[in-house]
C-alpha positions as CSV (number, residue, x, y, z in Angstrom):
1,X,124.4,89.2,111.9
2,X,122.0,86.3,111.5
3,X,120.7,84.9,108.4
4,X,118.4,82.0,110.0
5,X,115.9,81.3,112.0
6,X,114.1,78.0,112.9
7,X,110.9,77.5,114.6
8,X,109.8,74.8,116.1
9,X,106.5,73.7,117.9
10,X,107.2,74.4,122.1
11,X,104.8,70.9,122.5
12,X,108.0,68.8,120.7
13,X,110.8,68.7,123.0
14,X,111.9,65.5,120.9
15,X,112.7,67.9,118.0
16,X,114.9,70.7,120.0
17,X,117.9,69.4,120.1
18,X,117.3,68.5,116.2
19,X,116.3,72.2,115.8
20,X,119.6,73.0,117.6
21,X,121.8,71.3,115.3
22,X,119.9,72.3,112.1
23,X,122.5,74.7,110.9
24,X,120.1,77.4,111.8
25,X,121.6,81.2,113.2
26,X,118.5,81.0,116.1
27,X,116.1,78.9,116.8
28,X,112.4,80.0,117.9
29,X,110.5,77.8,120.4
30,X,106.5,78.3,119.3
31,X,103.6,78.9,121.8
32,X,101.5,80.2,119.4
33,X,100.3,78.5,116.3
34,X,102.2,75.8,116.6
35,X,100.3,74.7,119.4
36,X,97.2,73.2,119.7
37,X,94.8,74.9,122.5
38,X,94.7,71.8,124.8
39,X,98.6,71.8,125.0
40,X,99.5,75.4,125.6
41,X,100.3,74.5,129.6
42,X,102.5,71.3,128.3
43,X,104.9,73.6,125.8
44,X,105.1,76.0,128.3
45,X,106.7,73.8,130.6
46,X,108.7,72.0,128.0
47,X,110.3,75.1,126.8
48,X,111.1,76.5,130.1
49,X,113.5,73.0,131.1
50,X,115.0,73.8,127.2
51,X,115.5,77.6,128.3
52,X,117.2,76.2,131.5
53,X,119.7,73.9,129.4
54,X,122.7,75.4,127.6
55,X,122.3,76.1,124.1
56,X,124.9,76.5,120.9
57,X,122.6,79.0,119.1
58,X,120.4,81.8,120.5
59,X,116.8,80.9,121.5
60,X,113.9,82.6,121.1
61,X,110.2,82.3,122.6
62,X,107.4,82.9,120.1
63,X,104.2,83.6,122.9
64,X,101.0,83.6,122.2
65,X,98.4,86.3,121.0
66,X,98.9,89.4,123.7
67,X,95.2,89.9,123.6
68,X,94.9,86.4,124.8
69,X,95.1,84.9,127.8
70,X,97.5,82.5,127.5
71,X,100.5,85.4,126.9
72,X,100.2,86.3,130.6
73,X,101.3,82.5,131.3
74,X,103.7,82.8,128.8
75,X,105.6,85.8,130.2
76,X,105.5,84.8,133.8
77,X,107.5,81.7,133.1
78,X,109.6,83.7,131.1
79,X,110.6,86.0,133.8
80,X,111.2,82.6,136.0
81,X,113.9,81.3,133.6
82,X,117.3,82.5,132.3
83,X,118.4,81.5,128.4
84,X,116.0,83.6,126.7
85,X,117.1,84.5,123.6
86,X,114.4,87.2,122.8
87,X,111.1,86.8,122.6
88,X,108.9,87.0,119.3
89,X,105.5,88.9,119.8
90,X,103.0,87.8,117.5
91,X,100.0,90.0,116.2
92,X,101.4,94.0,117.4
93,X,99.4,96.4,116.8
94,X,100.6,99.5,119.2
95,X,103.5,100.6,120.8
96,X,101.6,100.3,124.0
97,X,101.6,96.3,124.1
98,X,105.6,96.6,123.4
99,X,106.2,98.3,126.4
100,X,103.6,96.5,128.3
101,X,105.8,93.4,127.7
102,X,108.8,95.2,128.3
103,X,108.3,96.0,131.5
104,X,107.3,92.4,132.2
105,X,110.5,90.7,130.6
106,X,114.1,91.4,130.6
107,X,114.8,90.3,127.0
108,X,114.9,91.7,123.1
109,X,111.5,92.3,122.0
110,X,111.2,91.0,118.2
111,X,107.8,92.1,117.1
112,X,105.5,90.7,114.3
113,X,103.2,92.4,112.1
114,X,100.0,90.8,111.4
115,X,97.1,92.9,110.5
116,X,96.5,96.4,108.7
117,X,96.4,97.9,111.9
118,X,100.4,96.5,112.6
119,X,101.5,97.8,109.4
120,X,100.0,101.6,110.1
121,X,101.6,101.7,113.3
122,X,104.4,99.7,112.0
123,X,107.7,102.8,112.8
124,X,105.2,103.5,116.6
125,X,106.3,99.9,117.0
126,X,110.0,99.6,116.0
127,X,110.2,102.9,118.1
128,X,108.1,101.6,121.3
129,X,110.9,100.7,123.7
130,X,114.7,100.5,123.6
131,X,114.3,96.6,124.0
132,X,112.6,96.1,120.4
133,X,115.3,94.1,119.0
134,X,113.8,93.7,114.8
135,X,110.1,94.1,113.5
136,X,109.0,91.9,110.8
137,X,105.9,90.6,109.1
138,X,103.8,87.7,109.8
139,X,102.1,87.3,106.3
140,X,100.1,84.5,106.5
141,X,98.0,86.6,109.1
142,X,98.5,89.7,107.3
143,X,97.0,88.3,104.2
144,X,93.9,86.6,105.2
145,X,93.3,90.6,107.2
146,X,93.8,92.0,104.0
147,X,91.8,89.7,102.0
148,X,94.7,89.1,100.1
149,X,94.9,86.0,96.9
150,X,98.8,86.6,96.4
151,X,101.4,88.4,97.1
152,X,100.7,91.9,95.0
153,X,99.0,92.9,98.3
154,X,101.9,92.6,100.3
155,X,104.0,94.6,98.4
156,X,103.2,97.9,100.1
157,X,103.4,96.3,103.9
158,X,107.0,94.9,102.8
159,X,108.4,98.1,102.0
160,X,106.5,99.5,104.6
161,X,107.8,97.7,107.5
162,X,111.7,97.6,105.8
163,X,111.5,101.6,105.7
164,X,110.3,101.8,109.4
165,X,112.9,99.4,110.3
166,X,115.6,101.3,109.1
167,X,114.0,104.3,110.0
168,X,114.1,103.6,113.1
169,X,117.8,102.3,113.2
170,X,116.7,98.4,113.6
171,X,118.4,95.7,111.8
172,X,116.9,95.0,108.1
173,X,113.8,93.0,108.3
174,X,113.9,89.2,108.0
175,X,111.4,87.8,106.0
176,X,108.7,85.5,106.5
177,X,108.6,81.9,106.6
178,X,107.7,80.2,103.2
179,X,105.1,77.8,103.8
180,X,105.3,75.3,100.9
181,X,108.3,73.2,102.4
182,X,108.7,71.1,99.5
183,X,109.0,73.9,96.9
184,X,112.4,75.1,97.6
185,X,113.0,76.9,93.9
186,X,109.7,79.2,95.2
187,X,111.6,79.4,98.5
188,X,114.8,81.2,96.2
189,X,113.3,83.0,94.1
190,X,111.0,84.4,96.8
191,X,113.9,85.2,99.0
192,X,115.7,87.1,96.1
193,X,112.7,89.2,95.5
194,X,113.0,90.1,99.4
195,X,116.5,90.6,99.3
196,X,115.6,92.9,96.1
197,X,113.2,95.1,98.6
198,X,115.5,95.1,101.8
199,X,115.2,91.9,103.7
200,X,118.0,90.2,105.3
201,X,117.4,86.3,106.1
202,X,114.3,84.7,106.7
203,X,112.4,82.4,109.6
204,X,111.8,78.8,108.1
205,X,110.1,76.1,109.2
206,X,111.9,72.8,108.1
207,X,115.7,72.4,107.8
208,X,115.4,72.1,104.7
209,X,115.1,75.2,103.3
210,X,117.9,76.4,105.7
211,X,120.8,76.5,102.9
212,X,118.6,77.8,100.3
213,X,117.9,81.2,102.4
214,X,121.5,81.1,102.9
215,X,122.5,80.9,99.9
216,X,119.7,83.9,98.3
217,X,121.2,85.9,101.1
218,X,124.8,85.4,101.0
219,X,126.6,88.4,98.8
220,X,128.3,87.2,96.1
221,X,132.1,87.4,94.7
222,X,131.3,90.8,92.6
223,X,129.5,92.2,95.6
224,X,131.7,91.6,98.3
225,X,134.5,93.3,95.8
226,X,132.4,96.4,95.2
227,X,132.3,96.5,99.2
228,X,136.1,95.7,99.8
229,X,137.0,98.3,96.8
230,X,134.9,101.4,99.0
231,X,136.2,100.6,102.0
232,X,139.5,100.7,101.1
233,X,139.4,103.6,98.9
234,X,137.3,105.4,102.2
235,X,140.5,104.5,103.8
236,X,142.7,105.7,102.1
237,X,141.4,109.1,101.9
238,X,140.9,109.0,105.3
239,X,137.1,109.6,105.3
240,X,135.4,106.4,105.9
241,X,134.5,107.9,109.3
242,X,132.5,110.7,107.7
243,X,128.9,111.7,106.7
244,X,129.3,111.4,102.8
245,X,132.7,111.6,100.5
246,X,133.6,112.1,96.9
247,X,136.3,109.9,96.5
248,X,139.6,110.3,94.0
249,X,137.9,108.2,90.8
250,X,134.6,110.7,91.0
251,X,132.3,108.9,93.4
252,X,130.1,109.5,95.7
253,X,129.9,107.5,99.1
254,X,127.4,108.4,101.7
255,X,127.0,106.5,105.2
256,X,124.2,104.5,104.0
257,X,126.4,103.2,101.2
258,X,129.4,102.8,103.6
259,X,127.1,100.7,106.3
260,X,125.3,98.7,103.6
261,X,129.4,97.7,102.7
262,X,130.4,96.7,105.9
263,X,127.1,94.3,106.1
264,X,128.4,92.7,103.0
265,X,132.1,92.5,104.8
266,X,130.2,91.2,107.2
267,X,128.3,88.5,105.8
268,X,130.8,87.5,103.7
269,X,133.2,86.7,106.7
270,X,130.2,84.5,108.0
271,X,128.5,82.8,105.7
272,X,131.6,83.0,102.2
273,X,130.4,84.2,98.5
């Protein structure tokens, strides 16, 4: 289970070796907005010699706009190179672009969720093709589509795109990246609020703010206890393998509860509490 993910511009090859030893889960090579229009060819070549290199952390290819030309580029040197990580699809709409790009590329489709449109199709998506890998939201994009002037907007496209996540047995939705860099106390208490609707981890773009979604994600002491305490008593009746159970003290433990425990486990054993 990751927690973090990186980006970093696919035009700076000076800083991927830096974004490899940033402490991040993954790291995701940019095409898209990092990169100005008149350097598009240079990234793409830059990233496909990283690709080619190995790598201590998984890497993923953010491409560029599928209604612009530039994604056809992108995905034919992705099918040329090995080390792909996944690849991030910026701006989805339908399910029809996912499994346009899944038949072009042999790799875990993450998919972003830009516009109106995204979010209304956001379950067609996460559903498209047995290669979609996570959906999440790109929010920047998503707000100036909505018109939105904070983040009271985005509160029904969160919820909207953590529901068809789940619905459609996906990982939890990571969130998106905070922009402010330097305001790392927005960064926490942003990420708790996310945490609060269903997110797990969150894309940044500076190192710095690596330990602080760590540390907003991370269970702590109390919950990994409540998680350790279920599974064992699920044990020792002998039913953590079942749909729901009432166990001995009176409560009631259905699978959601029991996976949503073994998460905790999990990200306990990775990242402490």
């Amino acid at each position: 289970m990751l927690l973090t993910w990186l980006y970093v511009p696919g035009d700076r090859p000076d800083r991927f070796a830096k974004a490899l030893a940033s402490g991040a889960d993954a790291v995701i090579v940019d095409l898209e907005d990092a990169v100005s229009a008149g350097h598009k060819a240079y990234a793409r070549d830059a990233v496909a010699e990283f690709l080619a290199g190995p790598h201590p952390v998984p890497v993923q290819v953010r491409i560029n706009d599928l209604t612009a030309a530039e994604s056809a580029a992108d995905l034919a040197m992705l099918t040329q190179v090995s080390g792909v990580g996944g690849v991030r699809l910026p701006k989805v709409e339908s399910a029809e672009q996912v499994t346009a790009v899944a038949a072009a590329v042999d790799a875990p489709l993450h998919c972003l969720i830009e516009s109106a449109q995204g979010v209304e199709a956001a379950y067609a998506i996460a559903t498209a093709h047995p290669a979609v890998a996570s959906i999440g939201l790109g929010e920047a994009d998503l707000r100036s589509d909505l018109g939105a002037g904070d983040d009271t907007a985005l509160l029904w496209p969160r919820g909207r795109v953590v529901v068809a996540a789940r619905a459609a047995r996906l990982p939890s939705p990571a969130m998106s990246v905070y922009a402010n860099v330097s305001d790392l106390d927005g960064l926490a208490a942003s990420c708790r609020a996310g945490r609060d609707m269903g997110f797990v981890g969150r894309a940044a773009i500076h190192p710095r703010q690596l330990p602080v979604i760590v540390e907003a994600f991370r269970p702590g002491p109390d919950e990994v206890d409540r998680a350790q305490t279920l599974l064992a008593a699920l044990d020792a009746a002998q039913l953590r393998d079942q749909g729901t159970a009432v166990l001995a003290d009176g409560r009631f433990a259905d699978r959601a509860m029991v996976d949503a425990a073994r998460r905790t486990i999990e990200l306990a054993g990775r990242f402490g509490s």
